[in-house]
C-alpha positions as CSV (number, residue, x, y, z in Angstrom):
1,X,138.9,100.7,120.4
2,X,136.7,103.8,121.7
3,X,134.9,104.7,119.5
4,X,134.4,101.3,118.1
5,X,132.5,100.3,121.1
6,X,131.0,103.7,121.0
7,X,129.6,102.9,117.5
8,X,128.7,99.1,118.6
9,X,126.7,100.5,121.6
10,X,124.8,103.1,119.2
11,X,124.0,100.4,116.1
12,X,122.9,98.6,118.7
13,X,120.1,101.0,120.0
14,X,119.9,102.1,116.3
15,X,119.0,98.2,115.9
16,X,116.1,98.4,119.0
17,X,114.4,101.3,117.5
18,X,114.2,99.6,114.3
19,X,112.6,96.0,115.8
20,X,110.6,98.0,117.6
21,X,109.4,99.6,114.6
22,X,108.8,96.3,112.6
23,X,107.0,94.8,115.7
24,X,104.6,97.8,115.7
25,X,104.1,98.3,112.0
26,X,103.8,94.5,111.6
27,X,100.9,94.2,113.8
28,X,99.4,97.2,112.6
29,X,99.2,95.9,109.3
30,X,98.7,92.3,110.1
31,X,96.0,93.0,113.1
32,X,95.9,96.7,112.7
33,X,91.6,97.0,112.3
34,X,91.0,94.1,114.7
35,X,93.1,96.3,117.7
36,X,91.4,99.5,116.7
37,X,87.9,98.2,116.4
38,X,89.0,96.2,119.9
39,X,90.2,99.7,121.0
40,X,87.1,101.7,120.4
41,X,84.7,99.3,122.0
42,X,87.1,98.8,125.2
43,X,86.7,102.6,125.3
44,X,83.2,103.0,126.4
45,X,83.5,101.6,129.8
46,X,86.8,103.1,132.0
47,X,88.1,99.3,133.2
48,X,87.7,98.0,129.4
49,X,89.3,100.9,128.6
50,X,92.2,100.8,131.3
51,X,92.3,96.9,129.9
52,X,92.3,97.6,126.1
53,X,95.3,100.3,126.9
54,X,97.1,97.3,128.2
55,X,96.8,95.1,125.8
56,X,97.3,97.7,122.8
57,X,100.9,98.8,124.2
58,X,102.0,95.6,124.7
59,X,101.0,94.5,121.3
60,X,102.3,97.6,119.3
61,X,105.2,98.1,122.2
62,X,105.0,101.3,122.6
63,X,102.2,103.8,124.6
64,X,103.0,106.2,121.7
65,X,101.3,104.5,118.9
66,X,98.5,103.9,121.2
67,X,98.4,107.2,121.9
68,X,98.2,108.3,118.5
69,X,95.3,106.1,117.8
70,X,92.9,107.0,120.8
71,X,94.0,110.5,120.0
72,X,92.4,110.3,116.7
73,X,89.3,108.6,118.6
74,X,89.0,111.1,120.5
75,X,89.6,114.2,117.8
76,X,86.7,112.0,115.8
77,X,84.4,112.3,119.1
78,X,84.6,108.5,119.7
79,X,85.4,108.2,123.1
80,X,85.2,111.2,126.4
81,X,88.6,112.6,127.7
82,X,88.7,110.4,130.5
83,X,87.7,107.4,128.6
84,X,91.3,108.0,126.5
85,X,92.7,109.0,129.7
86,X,92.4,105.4,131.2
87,X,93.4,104.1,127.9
88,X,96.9,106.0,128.0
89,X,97.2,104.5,131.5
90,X,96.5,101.3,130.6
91,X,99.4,101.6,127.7
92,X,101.7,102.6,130.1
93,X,101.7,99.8,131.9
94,X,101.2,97.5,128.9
95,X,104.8,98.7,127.9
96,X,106.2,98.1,131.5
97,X,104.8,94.7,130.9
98,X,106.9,94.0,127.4
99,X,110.2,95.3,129.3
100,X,109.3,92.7,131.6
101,X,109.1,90.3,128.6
102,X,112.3,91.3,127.4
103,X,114.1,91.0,130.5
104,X,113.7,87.1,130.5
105,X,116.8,85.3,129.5
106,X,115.4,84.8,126.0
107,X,117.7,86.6,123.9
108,X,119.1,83.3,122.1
109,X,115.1,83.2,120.4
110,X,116.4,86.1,118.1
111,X,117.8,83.5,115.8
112,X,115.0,81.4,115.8
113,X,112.6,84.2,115.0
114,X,115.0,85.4,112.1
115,X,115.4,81.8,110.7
116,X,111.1,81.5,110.5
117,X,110.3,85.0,110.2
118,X,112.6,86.0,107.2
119,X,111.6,83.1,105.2
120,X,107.8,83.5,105.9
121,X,108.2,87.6,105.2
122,X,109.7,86.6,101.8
123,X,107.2,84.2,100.8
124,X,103.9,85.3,102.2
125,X,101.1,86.8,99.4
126,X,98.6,87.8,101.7
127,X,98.8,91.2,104.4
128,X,98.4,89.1,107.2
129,X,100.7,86.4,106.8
130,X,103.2,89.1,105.9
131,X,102.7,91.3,109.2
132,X,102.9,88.7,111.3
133,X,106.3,87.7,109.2
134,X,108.0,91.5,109.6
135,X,106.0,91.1,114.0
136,X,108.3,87.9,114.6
137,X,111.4,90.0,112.1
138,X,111.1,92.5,114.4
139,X,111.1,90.7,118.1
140,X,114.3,89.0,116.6
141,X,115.9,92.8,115.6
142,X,115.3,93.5,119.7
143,X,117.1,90.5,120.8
144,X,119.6,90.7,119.0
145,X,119.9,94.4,119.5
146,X,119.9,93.5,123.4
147,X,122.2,90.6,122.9
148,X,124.6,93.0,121.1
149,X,124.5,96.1,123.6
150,X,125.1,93.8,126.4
151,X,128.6,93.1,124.6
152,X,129.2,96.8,124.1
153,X,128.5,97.4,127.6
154,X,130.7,94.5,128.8
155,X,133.1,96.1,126.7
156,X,132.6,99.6,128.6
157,X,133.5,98.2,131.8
158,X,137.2,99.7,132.3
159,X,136.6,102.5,130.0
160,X,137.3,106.0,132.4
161,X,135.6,108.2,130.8
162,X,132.2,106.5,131.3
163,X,132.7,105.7,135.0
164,X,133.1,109.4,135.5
165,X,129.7,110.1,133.4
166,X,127.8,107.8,135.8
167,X,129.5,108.7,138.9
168,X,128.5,112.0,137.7
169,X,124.6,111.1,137.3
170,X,124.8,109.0,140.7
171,X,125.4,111.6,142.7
172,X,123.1,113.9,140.8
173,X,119.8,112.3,140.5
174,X,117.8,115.0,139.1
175,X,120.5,115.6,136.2
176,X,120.0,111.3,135.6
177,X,116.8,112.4,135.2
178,X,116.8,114.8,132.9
179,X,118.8,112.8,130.8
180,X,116.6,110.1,130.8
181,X,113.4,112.3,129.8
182,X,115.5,113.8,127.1
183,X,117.0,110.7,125.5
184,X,113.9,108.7,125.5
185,X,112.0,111.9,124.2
186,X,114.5,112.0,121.4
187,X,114.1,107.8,120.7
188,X,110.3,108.0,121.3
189,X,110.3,105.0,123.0
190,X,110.5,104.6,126.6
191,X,111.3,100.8,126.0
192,X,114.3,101.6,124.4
193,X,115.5,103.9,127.3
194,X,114.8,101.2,129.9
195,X,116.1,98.7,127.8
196,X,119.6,100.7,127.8
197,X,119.0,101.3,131.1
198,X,118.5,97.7,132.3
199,X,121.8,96.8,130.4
200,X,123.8,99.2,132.6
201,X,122.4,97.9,135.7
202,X,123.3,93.9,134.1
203,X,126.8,94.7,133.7
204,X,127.3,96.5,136.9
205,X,127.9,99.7,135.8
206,X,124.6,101.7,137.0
207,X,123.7,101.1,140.6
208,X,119.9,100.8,142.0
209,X,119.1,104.4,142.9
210,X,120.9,105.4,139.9
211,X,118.3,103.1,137.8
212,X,115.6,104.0,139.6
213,X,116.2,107.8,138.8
214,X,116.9,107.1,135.1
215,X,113.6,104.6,134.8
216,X,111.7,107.7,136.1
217,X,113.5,110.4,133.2
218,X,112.2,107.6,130.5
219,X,108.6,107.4,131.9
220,X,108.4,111.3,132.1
221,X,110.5,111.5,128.1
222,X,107.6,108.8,127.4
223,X,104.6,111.1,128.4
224,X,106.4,114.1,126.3
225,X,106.8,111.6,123.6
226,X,102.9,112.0,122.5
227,X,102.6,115.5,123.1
228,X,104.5,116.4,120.0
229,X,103.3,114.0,118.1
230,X,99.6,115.1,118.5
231,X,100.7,118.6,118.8
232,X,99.3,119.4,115.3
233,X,95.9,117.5,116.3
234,X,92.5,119.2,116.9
235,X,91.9,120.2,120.7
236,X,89.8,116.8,122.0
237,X,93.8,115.0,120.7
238,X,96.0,117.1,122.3
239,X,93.5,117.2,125.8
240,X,94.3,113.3,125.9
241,X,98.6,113.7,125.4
242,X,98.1,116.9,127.4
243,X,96.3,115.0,130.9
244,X,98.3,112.0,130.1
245,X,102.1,113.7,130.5
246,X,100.4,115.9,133.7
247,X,99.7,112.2,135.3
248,X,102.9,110.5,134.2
249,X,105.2,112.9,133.9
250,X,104.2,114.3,137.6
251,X,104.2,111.4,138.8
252,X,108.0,110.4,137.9
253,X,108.5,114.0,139.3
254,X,107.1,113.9,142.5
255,X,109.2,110.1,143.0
256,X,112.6,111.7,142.1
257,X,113.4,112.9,145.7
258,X,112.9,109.5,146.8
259,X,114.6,107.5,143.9
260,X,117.2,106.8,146.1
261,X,115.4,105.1,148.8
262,X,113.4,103.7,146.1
263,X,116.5,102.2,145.1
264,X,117.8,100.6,148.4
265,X,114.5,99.5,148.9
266,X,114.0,97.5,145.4
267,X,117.7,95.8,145.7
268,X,116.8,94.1,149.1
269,X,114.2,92.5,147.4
270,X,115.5,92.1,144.1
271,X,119.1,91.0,144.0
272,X,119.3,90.6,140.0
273,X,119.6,94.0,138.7
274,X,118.0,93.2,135.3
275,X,114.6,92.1,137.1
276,X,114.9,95.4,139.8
277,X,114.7,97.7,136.7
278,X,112.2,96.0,135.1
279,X,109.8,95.9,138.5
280,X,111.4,99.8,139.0
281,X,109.2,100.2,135.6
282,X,106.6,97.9,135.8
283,X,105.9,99.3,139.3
284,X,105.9,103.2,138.3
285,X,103.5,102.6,136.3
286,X,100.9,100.3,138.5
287,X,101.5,103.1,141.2
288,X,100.5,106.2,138.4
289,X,97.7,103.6,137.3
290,X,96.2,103.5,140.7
291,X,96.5,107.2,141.4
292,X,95.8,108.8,138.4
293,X,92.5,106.5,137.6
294,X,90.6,108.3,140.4
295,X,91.5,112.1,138.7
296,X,90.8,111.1,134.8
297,X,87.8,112.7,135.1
298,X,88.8,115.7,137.1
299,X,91.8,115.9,134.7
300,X,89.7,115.6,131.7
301,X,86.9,118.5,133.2
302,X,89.5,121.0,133.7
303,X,91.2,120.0,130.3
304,X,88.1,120.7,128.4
305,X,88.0,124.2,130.3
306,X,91.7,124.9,129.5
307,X,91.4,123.4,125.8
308,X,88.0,123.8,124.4
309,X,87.1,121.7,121.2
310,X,87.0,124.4,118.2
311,X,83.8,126.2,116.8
312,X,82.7,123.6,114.1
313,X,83.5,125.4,110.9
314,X,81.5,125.2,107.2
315,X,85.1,125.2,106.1
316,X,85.3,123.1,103.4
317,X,88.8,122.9,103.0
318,X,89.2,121.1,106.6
319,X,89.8,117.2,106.1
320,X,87.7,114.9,107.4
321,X,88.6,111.3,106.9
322,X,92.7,111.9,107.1
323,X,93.4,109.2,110.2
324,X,97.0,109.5,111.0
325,X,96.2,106.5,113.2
326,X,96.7,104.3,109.9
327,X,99.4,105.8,108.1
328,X,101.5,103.1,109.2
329,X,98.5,100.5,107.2
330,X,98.8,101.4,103.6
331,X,95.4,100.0,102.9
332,X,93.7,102.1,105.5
333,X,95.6,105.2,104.7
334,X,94.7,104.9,100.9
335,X,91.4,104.2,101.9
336,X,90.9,107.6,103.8
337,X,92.5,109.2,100.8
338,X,90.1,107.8,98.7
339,X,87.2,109.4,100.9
340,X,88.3,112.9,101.1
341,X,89.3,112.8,97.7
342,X,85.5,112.2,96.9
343,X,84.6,114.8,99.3
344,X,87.3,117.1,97.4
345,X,84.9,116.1,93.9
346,X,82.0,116.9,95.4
347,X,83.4,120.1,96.2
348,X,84.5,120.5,92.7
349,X,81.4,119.5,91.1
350,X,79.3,122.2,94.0
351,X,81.8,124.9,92.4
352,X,81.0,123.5,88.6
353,X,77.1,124.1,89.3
354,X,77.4,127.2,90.8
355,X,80.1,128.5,87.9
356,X,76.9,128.5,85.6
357,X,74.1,130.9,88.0
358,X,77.8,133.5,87.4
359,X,77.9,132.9,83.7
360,X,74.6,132.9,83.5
361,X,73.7,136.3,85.1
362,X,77.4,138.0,85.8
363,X,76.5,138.4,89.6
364,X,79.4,139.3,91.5
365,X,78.2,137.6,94.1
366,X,78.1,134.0,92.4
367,X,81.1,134.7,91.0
368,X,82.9,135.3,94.7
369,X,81.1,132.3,95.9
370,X,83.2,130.1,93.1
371,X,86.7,131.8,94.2
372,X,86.2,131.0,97.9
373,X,84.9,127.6,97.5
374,X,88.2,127.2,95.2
375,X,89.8,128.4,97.8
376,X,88.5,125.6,99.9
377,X,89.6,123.0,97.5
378,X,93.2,124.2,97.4
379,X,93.2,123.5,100.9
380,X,91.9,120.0,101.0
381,X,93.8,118.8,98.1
382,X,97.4,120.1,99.7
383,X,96.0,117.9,103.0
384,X,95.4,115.0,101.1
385,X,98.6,115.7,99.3
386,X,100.5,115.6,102.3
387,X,98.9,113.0,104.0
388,X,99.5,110.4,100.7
389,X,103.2,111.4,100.8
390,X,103.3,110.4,104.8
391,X,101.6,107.6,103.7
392,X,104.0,106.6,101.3
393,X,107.0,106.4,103.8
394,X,105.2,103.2,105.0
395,X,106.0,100.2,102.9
396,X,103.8,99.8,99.7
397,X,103.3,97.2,97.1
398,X,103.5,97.8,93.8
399,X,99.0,97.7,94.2
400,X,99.2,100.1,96.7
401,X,101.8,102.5,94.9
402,X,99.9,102.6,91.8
403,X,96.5,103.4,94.1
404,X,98.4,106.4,95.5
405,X,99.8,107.7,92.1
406,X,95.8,107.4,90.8
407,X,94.8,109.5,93.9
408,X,97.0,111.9,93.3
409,X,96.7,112.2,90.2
410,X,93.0,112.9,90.1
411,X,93.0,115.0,93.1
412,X,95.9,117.2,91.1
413,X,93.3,117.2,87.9
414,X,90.4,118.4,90.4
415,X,92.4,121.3,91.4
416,X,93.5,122.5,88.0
417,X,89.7,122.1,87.1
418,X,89.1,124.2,90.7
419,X,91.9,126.7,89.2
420,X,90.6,126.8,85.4
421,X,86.7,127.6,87.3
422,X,88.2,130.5,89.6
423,X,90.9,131.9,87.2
424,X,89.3,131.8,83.9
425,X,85.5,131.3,83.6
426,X,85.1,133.5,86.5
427,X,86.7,136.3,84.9
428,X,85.0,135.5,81.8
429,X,81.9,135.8,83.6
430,X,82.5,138.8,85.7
431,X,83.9,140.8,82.1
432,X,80.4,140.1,80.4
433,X,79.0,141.2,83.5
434,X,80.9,144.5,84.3
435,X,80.6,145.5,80.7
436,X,77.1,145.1,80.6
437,X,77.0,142.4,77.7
438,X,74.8,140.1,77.2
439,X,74.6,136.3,74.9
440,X,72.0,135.6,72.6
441,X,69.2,133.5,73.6
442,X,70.6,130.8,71.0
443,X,74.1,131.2,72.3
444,X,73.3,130.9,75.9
445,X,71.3,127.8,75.6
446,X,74.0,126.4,73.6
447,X,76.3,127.4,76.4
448,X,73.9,125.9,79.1
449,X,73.4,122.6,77.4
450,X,77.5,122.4,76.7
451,X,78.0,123.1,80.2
452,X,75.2,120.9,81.2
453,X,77.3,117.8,79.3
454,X,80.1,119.0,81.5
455,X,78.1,118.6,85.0
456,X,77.3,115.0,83.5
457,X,81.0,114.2,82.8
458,X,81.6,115.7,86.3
459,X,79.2,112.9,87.6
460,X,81.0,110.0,85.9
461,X,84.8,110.9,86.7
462,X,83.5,110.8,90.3
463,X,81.8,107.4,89.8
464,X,84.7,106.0,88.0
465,X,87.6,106.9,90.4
466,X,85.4,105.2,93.3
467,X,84.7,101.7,91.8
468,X,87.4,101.6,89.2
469,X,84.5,99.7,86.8
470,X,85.9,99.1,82.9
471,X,82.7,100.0,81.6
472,X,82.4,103.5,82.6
473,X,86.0,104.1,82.0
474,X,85.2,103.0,78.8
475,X,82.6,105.2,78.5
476,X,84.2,108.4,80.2
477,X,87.0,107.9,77.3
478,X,84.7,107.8,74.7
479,X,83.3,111.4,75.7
480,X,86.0,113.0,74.5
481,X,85.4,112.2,70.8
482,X,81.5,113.7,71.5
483,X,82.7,116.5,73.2
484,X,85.4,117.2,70.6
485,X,82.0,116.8,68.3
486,X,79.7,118.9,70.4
487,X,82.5,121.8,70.2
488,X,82.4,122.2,66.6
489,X,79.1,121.8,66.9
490,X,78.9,124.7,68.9
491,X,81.2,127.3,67.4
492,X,79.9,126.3,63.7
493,X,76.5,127.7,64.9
494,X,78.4,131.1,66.5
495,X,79.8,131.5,63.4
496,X,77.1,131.3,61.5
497,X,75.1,134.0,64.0
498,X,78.0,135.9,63.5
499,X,77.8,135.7,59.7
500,X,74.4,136.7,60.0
501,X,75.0,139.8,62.2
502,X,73.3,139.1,65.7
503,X,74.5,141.9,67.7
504,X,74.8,139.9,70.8
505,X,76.8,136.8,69.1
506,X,79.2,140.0,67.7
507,X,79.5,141.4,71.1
508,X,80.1,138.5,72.7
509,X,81.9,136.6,70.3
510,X,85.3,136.5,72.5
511,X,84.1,135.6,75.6
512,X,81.5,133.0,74.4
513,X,84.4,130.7,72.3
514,X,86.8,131.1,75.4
515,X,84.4,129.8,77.9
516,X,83.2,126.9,75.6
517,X,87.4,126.5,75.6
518,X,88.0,125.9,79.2
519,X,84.6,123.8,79.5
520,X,86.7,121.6,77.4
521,X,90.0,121.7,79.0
522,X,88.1,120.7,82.2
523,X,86.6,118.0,80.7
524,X,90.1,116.9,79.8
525,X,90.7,116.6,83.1
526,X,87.5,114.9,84.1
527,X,88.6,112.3,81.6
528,X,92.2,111.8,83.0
529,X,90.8,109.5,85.7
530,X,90.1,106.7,83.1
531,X,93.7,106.7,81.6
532,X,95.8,104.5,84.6
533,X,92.7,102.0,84.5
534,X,92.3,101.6,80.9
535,X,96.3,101.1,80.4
536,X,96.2,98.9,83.5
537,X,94.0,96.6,81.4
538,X,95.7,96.8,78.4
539,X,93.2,98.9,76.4
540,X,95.0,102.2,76.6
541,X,97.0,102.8,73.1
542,X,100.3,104.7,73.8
543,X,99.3,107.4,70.4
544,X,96.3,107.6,68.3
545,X,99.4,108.7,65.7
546,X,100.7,105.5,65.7
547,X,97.2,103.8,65.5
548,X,96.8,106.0,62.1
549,X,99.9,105.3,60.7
550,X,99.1,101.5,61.8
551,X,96.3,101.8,59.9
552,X,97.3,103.4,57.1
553,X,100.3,101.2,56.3
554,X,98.0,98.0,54.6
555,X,96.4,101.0,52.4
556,X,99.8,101.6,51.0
557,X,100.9,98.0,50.2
């Protein structure tokens, strides 16, 4: 009978996690631009700001998510220290403000919102309608998570075992405490914490002072919450999470002496103990909202000292447009793919134009400046690598998935024509050079041109994988038979130098066919990016085989 309430109480928090979730991923991808651009323009003045925080956590319920998106506004240079400062503030209290919400006697809607939202989810076509459909899914999932703890709760009431846990944490406020930090810090969600929290104090089984202390753990777990999660984030992202868990998280320090005054104090004036944790929340945060407003912008001064924004690099391997904020918006996140992965071509096609000054003259120092920029690309293709494959744990539709597989697929061909640059034309190019060799004044202008169709090629992948357009697709597929021509071409007339015994054709007779060969293969990959449009339309043949055989079998009858 333990453990079976044990596992009823956990589902149950398992269960508020997860509409927690839905509520924030459903606005996102419902609202999801409309609160960001909203966001960004609250964030130029410090009330707006303060306001727009407000409104953003209550939305999304939880000051995480928020903090991840002014994080990435401020990492972008979008809005001052203190500006996301007052935003973080504003969150905080826009979360106390949903508890509140939750702590109405409105658990009985969950079946109502199931009942519409289910139906609506299952049926909808467009993003919005289905957002808002998985928003009301997930408000339902917390009610009836609530609805479901307070049983397991109920149920608790004689066990032993956890009478002596909480008489435990009563009489040891600052151990309440840490518990609280460290279990909300683990859920990320201080809503979930105070949720739990609110249950206990329902059923009887957490007194006010102990409520108090374990409402001040979740607010200091909730200001740690961010920290990680824009712990890999440039210097102006983690200044924000960084000031933000000094004002919070001190703040629910400094109260913990007095938690149990604070406690006494909050039951003589609220005698139902759902509504006394709720204001113990609510008011935390108005009091860290009026104190800490006045000391965003010393807080953000000597963050800036202590955390300096980085040198701006020429690196071109940093990403650019990879906004974490989105990953939970498919659409967006595939759209900032789609930008770096451009930025990644034109990197490519920089490396392609400078591969020719190294064949050209066998200049070491040409030929280094094509194996660092590949070095470059390697580095921006595993970003966007990773960043699709985040992307993907969001829910796609079959649109979207296909999108992804396209991006990675040509940003995979762009690196293989990175490595084929670097590994083997470069060291085509630096042998000629090292050996002192030199091409024919034929062959190299037969090189230059062939390369030249290349560059051309290079041009066209880029333009198709951006607009997706039939017509060039159809015309980038069609290359490969001239190319295929243009390669006989060219060897047929190095053969016939060589027959006629040019000393420089003889010399280089290796090294010219070789680089004309892996001018090809990366125009192979150049091509690639037509193949998923083409079939996608229909106009894609599985074999050419088959298509000769097909054609052949009428000449037979």
């Amino acid at each position: 009978m333990g453990s079976e309430i044990l596992l009823l109480l956990l589902g149950s928090v398992a269960l508020l996690l997860w509409g927690v979730r839905m509520v924030r991923t459903g606005m996102l991808r419902a609202y999801g631009t409309l609160l960001r651009r909203a966001l960004g323009t609250a964030s130029r003045r410090r009330v707006n700001a303060f306001g727009g925080g407000i409104v953003a956590a209550f939305a999304l319920q939880s000051s995480t998510a928020v903090a991840v998106i002014i994080g990435a506004f401020a990492g972008q240079g979008l809005v001052s220290t203190s500006a996301a400062l007052a935003v973080m503030l504003g969150a905080d209290l826009g979360t106390s403000f949903a508890a509140q919400l939750l702590a109405l006697d409105v658990k009985w809607l969950w079946s109502v919102l199931l009942f519409v939202g289910v139906p609506v989810f299952l049926s909808a076509q467009s993003d919005r309608r289905k957002g808002t459909a998985r928003l009301m899914i997930g408000l339902g999932l917390i009610l009836l998570a609530l609805s479901q703890m307070e049983h397991a709760i109920d149920l608790l009431k004689t066990s032993p075992v956890m009478a002596m846990i909480l008489q435990t944490l009563a009489a040891e406020k600052l151990l309440a405490f840490l518990l609280g930090a460290l279990v909300t810090w683990l859920l990320h969600s201080s809503l979930a914490f105070v949720m739990l929290t609110l249950s206990l104090a329902s059923s009887g089984l957490v007194g006010p002072e102990l409520a108090v202390a374990l409402v001040l753990g979740a607010n200091a777990g909730g200001a740690a919450a961010p920290v990680l999660s824009l712990s890999s984030a440039g210097p102006a992202a983690r200044r924000v999470a960084i000031g933000h868990f000094i004002i919070r998280g001190g703040a629910a320090a400094i109260l913990l002496p007095f938690a149990w005054p604070l406690g006494q104090g909050l039951s003589a004036v609220f005698a139902n103990p759902a509504v006394l944790v709720a204001m113990a929340h609510t008011g935390f945060n108005l009091c860290g909202s009026i104190l800490g407003m006045p000391l965003i912008d010393v807080i953000g001064r000597m963050l800036e000292r202590w955390i300096p924004d980085a040198q701006l690099s020429a690196d071109a391997g940093a990403p650019r447009h990879l906004d974490a904020s989105v990953l939970d918006s498919p659409a967006e996140a595939l759209a900032c793919a789609t930008r770096e992965s451009i930025v990644l071509g034109e990197r490519v096609s920089a490396m392609l134009a400078e591969s020719w000054n190294a064949i050209e003259t066998g200049d070491p120092r040409h030929i280094k400046a094509v194996a660092q920029a590949d070095d470059a690309v390697d580095r921006l293709h595993e970003a966007i690598k990773l960043y699709l494959v985040q992307a993907s744990r969001s829910e796609m539709d079959q649109e979207e998935s296909g999108r992804a597989v396209e991006i990675l697929g040509f940003i995979m061909n762009l690196e293989h024509v990175g490595d084929i640059l670097d590994k083997s034309l470069m060291e085509l190019a630096e042998k000629r050079g090292r050996l002192g060799l030199s091409f024919s004044a034929q062959g190299l202008a037969e090189l230059r041109a062939f390369h030249g169709r290349i560059m051309e090629t290079m041009r066209l992948s880029l333009n198709v994988f951006t607009t997706r357009d039939m017509g060039l697709a159809r015309r980038l597929f069609a290359d490969k038979s001239g190319l295929r021509a243009a390669e006989r071409d060219a060897a047929h007339l190095h053969f016939q130098r060589l027959r006629e015994g040019v000393a420089e054709s003889l010399e280089t007779s290796a090294i010219h066919l070789d680089m004309l060969r892996d001018l090809k293969r990366i125009h192979g990959h150049l091509t690639a990016v037509a193949y998923p449009i083409l079939e996608a339309a229909g106009e894609l043949a599985e074999s050419r085989l088959r298509e000769r055989e097909a054609g052949l079998t009428p000449a037979r009858a």
